[in-house]
KEZAFI-135647 format. One record per residue (C-alpha): x, y, z; residue number from 1. Coordinates in Angstrom, 2 decimals. Last residue first. Example, Ala and Ser with C-alpha at 12.3 -4.5 7.8 and 13.67 -1.06 7.14 Angstrom:
! KEZAFI-135647
x=13.67&y=-1.06&z=7.14&nr=2
x=12.30&y=-4.50&z=7.80&nr=1
***
This chain:
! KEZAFI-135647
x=99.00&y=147.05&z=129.72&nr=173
x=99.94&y=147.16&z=125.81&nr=172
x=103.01&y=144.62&z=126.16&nr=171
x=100.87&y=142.01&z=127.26&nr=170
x=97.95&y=142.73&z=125.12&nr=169
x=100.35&y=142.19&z=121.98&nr=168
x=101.97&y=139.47&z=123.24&nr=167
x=98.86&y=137.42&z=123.84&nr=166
x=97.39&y=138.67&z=120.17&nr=165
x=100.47&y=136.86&z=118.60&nr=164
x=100.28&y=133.97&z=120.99&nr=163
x=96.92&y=133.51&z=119.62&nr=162
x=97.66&y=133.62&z=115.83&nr=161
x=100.33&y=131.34&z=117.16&nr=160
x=98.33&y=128.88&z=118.03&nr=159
x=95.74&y=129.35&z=115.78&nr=158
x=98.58&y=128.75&z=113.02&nr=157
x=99.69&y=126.07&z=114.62&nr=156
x=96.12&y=124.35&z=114.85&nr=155
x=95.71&y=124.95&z=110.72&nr=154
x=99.25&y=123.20&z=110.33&nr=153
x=98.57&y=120.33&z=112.62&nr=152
x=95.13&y=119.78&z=111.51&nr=151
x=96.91&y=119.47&z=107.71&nr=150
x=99.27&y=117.17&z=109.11&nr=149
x=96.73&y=115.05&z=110.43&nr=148
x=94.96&y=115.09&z=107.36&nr=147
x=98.37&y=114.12&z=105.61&nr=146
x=98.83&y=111.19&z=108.05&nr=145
x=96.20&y=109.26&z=107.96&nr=144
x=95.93&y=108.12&z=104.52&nr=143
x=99.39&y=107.64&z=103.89&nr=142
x=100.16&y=105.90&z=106.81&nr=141
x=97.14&y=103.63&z=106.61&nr=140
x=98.59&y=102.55&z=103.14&nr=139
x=102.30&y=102.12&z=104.78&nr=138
x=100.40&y=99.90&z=107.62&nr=137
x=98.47&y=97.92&z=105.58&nr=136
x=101.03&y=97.24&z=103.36&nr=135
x=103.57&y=96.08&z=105.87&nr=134
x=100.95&y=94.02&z=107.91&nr=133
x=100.13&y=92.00&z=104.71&nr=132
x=99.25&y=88.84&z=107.40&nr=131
x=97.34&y=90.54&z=109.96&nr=130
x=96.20&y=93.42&z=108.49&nr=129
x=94.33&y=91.16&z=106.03&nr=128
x=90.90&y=92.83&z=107.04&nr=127
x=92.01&y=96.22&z=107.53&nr=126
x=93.22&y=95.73&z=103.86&nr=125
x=90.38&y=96.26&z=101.87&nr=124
x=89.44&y=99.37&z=104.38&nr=123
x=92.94&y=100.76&z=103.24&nr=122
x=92.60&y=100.36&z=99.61&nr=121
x=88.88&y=102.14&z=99.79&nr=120
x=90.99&y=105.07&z=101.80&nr=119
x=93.83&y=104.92&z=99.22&nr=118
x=91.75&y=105.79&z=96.38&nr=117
x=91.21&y=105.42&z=92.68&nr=116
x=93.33&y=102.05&z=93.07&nr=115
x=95.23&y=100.23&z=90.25&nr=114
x=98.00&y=97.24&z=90.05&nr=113
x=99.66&y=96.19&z=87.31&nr=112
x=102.26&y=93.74&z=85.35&nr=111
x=100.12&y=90.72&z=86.56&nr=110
x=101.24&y=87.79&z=84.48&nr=109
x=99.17&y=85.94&z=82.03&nr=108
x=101.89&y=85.85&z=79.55&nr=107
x=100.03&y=87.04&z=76.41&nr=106
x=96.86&y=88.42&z=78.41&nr=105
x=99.73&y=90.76&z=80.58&nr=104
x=97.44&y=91.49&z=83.69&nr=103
x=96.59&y=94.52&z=85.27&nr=102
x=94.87&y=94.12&z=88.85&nr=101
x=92.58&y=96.14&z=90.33&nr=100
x=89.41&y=94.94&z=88.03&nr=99
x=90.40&y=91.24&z=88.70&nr=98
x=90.25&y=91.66&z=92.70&nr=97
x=93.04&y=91.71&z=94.53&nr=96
x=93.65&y=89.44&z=96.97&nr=95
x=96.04&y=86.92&z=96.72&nr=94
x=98.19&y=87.60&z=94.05&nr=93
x=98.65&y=90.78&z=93.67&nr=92
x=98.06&y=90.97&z=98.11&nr=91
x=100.76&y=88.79&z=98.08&nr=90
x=103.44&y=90.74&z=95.69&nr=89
x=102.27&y=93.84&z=97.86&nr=88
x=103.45&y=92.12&z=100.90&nr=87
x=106.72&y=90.62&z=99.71&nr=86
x=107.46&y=94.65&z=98.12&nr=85
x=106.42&y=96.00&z=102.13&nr=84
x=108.66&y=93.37&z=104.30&nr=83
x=111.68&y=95.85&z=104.62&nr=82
x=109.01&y=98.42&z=104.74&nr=81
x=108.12&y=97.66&z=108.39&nr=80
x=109.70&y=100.40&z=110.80&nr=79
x=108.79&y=103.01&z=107.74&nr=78
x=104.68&y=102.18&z=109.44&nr=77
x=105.64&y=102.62&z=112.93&nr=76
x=107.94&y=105.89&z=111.55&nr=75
x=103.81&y=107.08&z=109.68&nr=74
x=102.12&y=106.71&z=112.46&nr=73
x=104.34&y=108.27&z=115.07&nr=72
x=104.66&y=111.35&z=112.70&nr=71
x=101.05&y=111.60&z=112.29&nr=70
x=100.67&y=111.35&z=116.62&nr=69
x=103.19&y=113.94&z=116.83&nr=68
x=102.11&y=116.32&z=114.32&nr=67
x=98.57&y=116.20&z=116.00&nr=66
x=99.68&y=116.19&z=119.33&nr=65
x=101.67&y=119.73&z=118.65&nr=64
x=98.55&y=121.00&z=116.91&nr=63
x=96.48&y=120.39&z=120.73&nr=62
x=99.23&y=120.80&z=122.90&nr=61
x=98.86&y=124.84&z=122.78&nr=60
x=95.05&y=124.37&z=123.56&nr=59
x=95.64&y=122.31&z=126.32&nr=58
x=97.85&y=123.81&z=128.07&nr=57
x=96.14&y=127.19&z=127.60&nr=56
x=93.10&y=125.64&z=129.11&nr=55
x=94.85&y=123.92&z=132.08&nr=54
x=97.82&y=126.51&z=133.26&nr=53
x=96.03&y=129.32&z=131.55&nr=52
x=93.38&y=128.51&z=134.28&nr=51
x=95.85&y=127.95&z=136.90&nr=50
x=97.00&y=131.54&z=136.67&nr=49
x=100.55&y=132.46&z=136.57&nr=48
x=99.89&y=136.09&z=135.90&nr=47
x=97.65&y=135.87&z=133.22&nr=46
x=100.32&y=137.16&z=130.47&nr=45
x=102.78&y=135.70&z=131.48&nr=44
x=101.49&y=131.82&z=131.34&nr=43
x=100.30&y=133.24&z=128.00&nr=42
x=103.42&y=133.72&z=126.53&nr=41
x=105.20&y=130.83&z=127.79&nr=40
x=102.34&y=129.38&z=126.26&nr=39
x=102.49&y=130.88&z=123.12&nr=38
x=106.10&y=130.49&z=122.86&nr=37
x=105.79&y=126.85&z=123.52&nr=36
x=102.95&y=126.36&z=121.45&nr=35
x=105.11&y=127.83&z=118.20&nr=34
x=108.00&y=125.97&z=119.47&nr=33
x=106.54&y=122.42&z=119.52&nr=32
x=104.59&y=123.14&z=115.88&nr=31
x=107.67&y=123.99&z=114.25&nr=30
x=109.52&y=120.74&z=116.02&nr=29
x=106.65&y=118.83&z=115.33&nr=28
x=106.01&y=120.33&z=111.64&nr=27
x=109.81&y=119.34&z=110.82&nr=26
x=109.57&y=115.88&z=111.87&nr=25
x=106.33&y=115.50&z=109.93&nr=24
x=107.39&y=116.88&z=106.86&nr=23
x=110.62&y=114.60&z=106.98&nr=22
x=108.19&y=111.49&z=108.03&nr=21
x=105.53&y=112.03&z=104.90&nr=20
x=108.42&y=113.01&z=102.55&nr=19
x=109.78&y=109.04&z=103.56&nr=18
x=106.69&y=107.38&z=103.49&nr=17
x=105.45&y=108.91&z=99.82&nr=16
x=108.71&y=107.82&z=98.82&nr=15
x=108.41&y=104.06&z=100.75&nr=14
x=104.80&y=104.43&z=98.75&nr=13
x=106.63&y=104.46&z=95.62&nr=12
x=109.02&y=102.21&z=95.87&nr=11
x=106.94&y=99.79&z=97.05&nr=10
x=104.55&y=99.52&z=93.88&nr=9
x=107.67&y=99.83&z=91.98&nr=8
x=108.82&y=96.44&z=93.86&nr=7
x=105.21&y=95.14&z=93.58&nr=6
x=105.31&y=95.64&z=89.78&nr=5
x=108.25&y=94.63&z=88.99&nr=4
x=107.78&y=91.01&z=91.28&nr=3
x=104.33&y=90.72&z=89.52&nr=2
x=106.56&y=90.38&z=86.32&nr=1
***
């Protein structure tokens, strides 16, 4: 039964893994040519000028790092999800505590596992990361990623926001 549970367990954060990474690929690429256009943009704008060249540089890299670094996180963490159902079977029945874990009173098998929040699920973990390194990493994965998508969006938007205003003074001179 704990062999159900881990496999929908795993089939669900796989999912949540796999809409993660397509999102991510997509906001890189969006992200790379929004702060390529801006900076192209810029770089014209101020005449070739080193200071663009630094500041604008990093400014325009700043969304594109984000998307990067949350896609990196979350194809390290797909890399292992061969080994993800074995790990969540362990962690049912090694460590998780009796108020996570549903169990069949008939049987006595586990047929369910609970947590309000990833982030508490992740700090749990950090300390087996070792030997459930699947479930660590698709849990970290899912924690970290979304914020950094969100900074990725919000940064893209500046981004462009900028270029936007760039163009628009460039033309006007």
């Amino acid at each position: 039964m704990s062999s159900d549970v881990a496999r929908r367990a795993g089939t669900g954060i796989q999912a949540l893994l796999l809409r993660l990474a397509a999102l991510l690929r997509g906001l890189v690429l969006l992200t790379l040519a929004v702060s390529v256009a801006t900076f192209i943009t810029g770089w014209w704008v101020f005449h070739h000028g080193w200071g663009w060249l630094v500041l604008g540089g990093l400014v325009c890299l700043a969304p594109l790092l984000a998307a990067f670094v949350g896609w990196g996180i979350v194809r390290r963490a797909a890399a292992y999800m061969p080994r993800l159902v074995d790990d969540i079977t362990a962690y049912i029945r090694d460590h998780a505590t009796g108020s996570q874990v549903l169990i069949d009173y008939d049987s006595g098998q586990p047929i369910g596992v609970s947590a309000k929040k990833f982030g508490s699920l992740k700090d749990e973990l950090s300390t087996h990361k070792s030997e459930l390194r699947a479930l660590w990493l698709g849990v970290r994965a899912a924690v970290l990623a979304p914020p950094l998508a969100a900074i990725a969006v919000l940064g893209m938007m500046a981004v462009g926001a900028l270029g936007a205003i760039l163009l628009i003074s460039g033309l006007t001179r």
